[in-house]
MARDO-40966 format. One line per 10 residues: their letters; for each residue z, x negated, y negated of N, C-alpha, C, O. Coordinates in nm, 3 decimals, decimal comma, always signed. Layout:
<recs>
a) Z X Y Z X Y Z X Y Z X Y | ...
</recs>
This chain:
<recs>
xxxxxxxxxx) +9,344 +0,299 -15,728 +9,451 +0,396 -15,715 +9,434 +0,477 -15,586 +9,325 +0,528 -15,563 | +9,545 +0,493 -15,491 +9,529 +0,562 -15,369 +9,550 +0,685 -15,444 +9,599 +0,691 -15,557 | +9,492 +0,821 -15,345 +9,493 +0,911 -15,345 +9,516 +0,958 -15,184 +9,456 +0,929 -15,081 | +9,646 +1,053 -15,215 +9,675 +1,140 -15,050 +9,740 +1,258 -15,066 +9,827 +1,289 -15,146 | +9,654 +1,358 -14,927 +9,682 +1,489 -14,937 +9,769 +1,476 -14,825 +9,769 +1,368 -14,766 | +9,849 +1,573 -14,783 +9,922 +1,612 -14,629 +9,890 +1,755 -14,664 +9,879 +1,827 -14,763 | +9,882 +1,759 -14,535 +9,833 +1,903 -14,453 +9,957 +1,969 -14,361 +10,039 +1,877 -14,352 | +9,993 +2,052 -14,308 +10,137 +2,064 -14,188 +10,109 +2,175 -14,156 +10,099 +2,271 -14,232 | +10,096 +2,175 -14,050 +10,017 +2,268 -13,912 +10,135 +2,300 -13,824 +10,199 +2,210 -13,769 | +10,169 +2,448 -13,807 +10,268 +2,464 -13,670 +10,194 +2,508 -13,591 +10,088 +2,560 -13,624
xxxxxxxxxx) +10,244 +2,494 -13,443 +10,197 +2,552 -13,319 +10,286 +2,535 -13,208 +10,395 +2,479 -13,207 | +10,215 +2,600 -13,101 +10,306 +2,556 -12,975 +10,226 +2,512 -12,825 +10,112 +2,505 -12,779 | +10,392 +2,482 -12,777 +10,282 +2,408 -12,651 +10,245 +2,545 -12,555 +10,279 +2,660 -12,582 | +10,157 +2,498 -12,424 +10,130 +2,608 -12,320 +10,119 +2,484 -12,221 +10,098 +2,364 -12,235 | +10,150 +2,594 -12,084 +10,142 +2,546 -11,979 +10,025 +2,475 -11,913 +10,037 +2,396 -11,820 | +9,906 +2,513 -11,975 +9,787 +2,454 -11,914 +9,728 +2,353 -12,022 +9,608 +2,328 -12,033 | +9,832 +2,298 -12,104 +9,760 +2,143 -12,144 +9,778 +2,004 -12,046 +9,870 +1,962 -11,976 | +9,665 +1,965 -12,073 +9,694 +1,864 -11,955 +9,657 +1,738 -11,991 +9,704 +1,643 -11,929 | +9,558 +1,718 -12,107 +9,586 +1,609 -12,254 +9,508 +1,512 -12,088 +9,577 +1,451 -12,007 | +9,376 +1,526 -12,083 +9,274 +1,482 -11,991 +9,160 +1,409 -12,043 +9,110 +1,314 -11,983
xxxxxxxxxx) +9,114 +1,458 -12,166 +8,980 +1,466 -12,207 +8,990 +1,315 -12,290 +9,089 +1,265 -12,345 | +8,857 +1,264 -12,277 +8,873 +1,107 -12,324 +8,813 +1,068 -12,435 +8,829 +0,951 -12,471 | +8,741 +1,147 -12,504 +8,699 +1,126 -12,624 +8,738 +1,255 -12,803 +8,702 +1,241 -12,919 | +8,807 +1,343 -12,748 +8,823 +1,435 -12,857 +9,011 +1,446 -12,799 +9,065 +1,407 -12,695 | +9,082 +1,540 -12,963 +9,206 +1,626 -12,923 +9,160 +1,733 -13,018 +9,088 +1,731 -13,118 | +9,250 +1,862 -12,932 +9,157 +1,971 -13,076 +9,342 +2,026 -13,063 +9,424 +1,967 -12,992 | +9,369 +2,135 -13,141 +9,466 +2,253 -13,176 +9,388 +2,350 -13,163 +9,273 +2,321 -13,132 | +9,416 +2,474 -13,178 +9,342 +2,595 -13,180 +9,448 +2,683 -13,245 +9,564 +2,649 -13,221 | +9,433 +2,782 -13,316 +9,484 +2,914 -13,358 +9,489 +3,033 -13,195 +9,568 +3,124 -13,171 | +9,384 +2,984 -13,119 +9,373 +3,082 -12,991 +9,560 +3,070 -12,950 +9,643 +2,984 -12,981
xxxxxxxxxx) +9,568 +3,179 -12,882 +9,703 +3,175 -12,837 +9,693 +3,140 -12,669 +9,799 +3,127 -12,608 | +9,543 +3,122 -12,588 +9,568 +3,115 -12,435 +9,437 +3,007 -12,439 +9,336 +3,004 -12,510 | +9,492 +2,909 -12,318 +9,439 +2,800 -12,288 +9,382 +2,801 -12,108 +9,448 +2,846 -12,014 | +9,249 +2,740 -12,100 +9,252 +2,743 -11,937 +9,217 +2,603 -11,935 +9,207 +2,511 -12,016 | +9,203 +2,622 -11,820 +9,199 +2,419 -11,738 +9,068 +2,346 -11,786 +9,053 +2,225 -11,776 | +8,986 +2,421 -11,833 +8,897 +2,397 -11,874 +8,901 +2,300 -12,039 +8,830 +2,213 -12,089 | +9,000 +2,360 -12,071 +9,030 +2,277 -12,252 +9,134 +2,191 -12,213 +9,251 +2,215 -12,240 | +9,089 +2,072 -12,139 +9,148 +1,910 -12,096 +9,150 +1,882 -12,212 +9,195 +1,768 -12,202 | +9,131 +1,905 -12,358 +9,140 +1,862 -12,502 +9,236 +1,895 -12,584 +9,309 +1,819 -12,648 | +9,236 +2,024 -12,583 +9,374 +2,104 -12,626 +9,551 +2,039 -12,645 +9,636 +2,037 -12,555
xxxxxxxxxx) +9,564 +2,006 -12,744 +9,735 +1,983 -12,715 +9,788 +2,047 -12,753 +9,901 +2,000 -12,742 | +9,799 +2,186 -12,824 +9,821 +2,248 -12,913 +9,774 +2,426 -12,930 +9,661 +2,460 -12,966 | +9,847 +2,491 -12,907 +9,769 +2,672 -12,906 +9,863 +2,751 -13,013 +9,985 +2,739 -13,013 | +9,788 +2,838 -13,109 +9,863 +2,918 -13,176 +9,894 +2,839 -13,293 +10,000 +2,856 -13,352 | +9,822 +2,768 -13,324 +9,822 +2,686 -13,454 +9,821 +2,795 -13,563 +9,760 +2,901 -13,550 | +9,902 +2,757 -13,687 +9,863 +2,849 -13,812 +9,776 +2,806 -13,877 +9,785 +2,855 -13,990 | +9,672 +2,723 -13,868 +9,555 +2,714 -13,956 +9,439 +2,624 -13,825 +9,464 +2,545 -13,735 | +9,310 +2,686 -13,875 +9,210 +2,606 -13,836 +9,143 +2,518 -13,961 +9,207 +2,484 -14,060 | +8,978 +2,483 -13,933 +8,996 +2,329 -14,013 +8,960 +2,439 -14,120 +9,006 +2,395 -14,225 | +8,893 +2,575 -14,146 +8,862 +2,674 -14,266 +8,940 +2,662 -14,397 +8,919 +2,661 -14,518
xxxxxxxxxx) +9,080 +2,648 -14,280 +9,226 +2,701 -14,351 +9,276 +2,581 -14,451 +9,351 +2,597 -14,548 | +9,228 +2,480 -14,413 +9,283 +2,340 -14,459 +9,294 +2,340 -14,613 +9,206 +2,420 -14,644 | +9,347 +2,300 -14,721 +9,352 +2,271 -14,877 +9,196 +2,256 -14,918 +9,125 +2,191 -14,841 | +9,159 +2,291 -14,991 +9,056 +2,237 -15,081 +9,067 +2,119 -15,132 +8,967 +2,061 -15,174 | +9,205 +2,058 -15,139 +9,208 +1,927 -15,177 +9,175 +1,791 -15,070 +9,121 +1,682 -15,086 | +9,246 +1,872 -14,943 +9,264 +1,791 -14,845 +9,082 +1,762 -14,769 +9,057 +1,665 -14,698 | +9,016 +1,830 -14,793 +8,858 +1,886 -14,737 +8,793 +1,807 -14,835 +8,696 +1,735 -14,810 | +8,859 +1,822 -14,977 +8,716 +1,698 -15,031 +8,746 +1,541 -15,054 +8,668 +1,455 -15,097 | +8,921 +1,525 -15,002 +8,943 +1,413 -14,946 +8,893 +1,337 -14,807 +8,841 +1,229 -14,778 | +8,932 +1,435 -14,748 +8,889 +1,378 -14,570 +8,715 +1,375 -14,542 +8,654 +1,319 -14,451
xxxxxxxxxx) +8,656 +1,469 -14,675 +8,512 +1,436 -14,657 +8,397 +1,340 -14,731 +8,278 +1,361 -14,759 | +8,482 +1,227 -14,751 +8,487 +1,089 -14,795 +8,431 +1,008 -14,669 +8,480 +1,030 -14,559 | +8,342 +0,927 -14,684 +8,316 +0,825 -14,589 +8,417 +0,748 -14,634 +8,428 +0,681 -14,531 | +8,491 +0,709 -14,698 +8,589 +0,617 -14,723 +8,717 +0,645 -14,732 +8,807 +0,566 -14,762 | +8,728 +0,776 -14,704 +8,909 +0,783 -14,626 +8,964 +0,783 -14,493 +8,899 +0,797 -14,389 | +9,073 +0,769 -14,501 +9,138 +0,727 -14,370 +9,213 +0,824 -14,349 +9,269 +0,867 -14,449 | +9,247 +0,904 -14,199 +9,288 +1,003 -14,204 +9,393 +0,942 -14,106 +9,373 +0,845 -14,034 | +9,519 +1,021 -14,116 +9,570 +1,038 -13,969 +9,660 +1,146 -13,906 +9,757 +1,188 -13,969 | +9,642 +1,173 -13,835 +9,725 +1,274 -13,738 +9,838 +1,270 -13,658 +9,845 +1,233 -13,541 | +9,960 +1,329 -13,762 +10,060 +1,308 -13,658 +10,156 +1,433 -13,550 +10,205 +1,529 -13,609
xxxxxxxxxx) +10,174 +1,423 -13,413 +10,219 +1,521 -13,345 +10,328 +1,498 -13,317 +10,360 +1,399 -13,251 | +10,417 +1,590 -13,365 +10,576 +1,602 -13,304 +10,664 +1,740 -13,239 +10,709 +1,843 -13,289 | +10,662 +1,690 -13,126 +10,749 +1,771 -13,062 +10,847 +1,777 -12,975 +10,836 +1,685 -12,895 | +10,954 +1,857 -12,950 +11,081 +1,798 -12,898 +11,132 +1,628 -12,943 +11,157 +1,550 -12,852 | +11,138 +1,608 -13,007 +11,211 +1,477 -13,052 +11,093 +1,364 -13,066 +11,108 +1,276 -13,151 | +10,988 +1,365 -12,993 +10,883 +1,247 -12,987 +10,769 +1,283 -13,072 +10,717 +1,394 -13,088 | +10,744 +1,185 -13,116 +10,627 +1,191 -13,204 +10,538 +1,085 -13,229 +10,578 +0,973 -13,262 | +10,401 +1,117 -13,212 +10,275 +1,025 -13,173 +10,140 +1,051 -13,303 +10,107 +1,160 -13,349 | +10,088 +0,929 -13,336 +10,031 +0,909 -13,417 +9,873 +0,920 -13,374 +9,848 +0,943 -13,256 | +9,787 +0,908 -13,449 +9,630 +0,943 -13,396 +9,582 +0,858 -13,558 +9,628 +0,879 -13,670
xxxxxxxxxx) +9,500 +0,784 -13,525 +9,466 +0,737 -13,673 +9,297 +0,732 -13,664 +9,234 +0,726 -13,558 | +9,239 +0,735 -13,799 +9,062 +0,767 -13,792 +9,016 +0,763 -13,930 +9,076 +0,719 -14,028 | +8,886 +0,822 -13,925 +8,838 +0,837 -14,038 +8,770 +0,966 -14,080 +8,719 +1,052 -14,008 | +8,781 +0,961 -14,230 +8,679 +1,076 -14,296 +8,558 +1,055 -14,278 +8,520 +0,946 -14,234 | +8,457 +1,173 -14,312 +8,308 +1,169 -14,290 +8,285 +1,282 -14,424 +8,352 +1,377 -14,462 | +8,150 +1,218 -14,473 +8,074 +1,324 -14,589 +7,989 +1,445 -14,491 +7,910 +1,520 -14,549 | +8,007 +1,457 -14,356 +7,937 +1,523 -14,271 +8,020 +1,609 -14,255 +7,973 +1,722 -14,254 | +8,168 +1,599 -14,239 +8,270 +1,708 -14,182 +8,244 +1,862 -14,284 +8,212 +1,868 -14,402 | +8,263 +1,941 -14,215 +8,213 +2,096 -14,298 +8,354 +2,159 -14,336 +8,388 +2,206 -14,445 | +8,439 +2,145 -14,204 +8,589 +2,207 -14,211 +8,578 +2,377 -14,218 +8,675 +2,439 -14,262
xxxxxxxxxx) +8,483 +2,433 -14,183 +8,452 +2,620 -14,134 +8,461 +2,684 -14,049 +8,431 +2,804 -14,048 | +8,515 +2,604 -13,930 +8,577 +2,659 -13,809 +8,665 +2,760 -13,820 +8,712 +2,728 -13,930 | +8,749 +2,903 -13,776 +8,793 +2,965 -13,805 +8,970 +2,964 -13,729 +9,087 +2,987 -13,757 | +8,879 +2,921 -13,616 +9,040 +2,856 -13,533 +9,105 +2,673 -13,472 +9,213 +2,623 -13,442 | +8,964 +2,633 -13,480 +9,003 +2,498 -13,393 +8,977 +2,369 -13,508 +8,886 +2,376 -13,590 | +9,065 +2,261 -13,501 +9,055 +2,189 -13,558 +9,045 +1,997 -13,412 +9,116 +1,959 -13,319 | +8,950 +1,956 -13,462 +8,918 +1,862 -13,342 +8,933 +1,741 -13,427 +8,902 +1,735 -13,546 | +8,996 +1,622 -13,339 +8,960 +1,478 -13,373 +8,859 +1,415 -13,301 +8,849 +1,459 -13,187 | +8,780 +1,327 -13,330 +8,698 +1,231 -13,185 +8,679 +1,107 -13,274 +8,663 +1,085 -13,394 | +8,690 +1,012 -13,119 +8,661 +0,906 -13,145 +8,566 +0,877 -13,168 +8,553 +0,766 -13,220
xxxxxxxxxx) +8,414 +0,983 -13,133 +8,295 +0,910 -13,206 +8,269 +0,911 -13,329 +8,372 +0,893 -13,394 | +8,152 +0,926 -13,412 +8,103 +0,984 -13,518 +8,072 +1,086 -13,551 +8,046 +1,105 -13,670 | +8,062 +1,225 -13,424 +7,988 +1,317 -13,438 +8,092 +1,395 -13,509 +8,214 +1,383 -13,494 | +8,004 +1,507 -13,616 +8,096 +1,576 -13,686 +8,018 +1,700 -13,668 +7,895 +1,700 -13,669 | +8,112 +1,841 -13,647 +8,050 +1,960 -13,658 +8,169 +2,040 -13,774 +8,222 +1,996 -13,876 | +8,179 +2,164 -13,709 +8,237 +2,266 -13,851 +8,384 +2,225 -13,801 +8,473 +2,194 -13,881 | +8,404 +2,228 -13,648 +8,570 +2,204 -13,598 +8,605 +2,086 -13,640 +8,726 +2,093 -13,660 | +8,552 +1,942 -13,674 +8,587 +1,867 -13,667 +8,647 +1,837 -13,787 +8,605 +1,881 -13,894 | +8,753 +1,757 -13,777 +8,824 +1,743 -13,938 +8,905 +1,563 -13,906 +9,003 +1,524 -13,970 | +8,837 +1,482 -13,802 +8,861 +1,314 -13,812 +8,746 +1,271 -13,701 +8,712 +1,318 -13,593
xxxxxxxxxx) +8,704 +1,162 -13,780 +8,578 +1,105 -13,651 +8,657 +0,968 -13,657 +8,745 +0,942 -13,739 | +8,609 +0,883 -13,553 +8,646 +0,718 -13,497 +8,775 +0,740 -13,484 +8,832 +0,660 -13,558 | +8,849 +0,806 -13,429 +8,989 +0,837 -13,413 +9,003 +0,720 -13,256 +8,925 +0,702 -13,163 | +9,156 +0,653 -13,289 +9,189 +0,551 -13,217 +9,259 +0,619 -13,073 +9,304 +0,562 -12,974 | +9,250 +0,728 -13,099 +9,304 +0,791 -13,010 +9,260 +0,967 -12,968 +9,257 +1,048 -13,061 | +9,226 +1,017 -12,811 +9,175 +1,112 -12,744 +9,312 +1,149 -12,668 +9,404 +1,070 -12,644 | +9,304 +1,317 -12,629 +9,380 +1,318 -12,647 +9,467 +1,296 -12,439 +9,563 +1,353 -12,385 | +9,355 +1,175 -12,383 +9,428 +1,140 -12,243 +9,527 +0,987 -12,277 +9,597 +0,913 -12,207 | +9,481 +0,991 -12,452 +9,548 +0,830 -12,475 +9,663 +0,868 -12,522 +9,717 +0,769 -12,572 | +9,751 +0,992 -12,536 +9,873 +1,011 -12,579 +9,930 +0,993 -12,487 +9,880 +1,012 -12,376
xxxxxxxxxx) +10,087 +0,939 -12,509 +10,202 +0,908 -12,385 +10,168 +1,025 -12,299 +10,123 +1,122 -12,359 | +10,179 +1,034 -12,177 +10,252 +1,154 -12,064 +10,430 +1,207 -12,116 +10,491 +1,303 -12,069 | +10,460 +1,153 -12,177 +10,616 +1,188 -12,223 +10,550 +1,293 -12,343 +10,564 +1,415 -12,334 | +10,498 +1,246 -12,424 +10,428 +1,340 -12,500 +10,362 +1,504 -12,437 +10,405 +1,619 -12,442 | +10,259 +1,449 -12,390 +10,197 +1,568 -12,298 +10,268 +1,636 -12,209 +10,222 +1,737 -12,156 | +10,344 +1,605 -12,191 +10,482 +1,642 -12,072 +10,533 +1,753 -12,172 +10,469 +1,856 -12,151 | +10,633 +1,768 -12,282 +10,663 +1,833 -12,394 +10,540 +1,929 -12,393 +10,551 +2,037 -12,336 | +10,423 +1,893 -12,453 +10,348 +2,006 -12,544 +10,258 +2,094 -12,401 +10,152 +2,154 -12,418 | +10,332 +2,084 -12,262 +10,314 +2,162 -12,164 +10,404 +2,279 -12,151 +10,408 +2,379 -12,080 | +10,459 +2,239 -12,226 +10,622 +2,363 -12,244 +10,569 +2,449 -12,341 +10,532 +2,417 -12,454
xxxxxxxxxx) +10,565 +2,588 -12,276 +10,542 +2,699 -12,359 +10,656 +2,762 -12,425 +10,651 +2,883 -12,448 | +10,754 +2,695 -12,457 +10,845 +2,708 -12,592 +10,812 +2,589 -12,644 +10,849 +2,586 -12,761 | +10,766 +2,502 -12,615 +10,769 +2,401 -12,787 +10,700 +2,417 -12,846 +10,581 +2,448 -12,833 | +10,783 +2,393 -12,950 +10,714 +2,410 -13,141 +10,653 +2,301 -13,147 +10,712 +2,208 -13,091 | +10,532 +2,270 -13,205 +10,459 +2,137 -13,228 +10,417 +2,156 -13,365 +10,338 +2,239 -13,411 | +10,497 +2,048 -13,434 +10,470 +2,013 -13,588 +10,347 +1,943 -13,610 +10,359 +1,847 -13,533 | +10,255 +1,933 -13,658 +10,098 +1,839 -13,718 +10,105 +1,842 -13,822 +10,101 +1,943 -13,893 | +10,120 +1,705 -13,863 +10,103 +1,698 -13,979 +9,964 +1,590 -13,971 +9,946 +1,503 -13,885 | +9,858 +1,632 -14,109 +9,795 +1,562 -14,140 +9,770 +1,502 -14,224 +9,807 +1,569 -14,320 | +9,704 +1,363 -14,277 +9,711 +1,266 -14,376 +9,587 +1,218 -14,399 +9,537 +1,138 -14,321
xxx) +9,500 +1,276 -14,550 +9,428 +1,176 -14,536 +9,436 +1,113 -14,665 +9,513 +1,155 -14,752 | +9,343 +0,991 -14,685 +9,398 +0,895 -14,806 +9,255 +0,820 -14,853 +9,148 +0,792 -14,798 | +9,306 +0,807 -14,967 +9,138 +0,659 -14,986 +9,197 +0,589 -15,080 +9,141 +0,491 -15,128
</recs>
């Protein structure tokens, strides 16, 4: 029998995402971004990974679920797919991170993710550079 939670995260874009970084994508609750967070697609999120369901946290912290992440904004919308870990903590207070490796800390809430966040379209990243867009996240995980 499958089992699945969804999660739905608002935020918005800022001018200094630049969707660079080749192995992680994070969101943040922070409302200001510098050149320095090449990871960032996302600022002013309403939840970090703390915030997430209790349901969704002892799903995604399954070595055997599959998570995925989806971003939509202005009309386009891009997928991120990965996995759960029995390592993920989810106690971060503002940032929620994907990576493609294994490593898991308190931000992290998907490891082996098929996607970082320099592998999203530029049509994508183009959008969530606009400091009026709304960026919908929704998250999925399942076993």
């Amino acid at each position: 029998m499958k089992h699945k939670v969804v999660e739905k995260i608002d935020a918005r874009g800022h001018s200094s995402v630049s969707a660079q970084h080749k192995t992680t994508f994070e969101f943040t609750k922070e409302g200001n971004l510098t050149a320095k967070g090449d990871c960032i697609l996302a600022v002013a999120a309403n939840k970090g990974a703390r915030d997430l369901s209790e349901e969704f946290k002892r799903l995604a912290a399954r070595d055997d679920s599959r998570i995925a992440i989806m971003i939509a904004v202005d009309g386009v919308t891009e997928t991120a797919e990965g996995r759960g870990s029995s390592l993920l903590a989810f106690t971060h207070e503002t940032d929620i991170v994907a990576r493609k490796s294994r490593f898991a800390c308190d931000r992290t809430v998907m490891v082996e993710s098929n996607k970082a966040a320099a592998d999203f379209s530029r049509d994508l990243t183009k959008r969530l550079a606009k400091p009026s867009a709304i960026v919908h996240i929704t998250l999925v995980a399942e076993s």
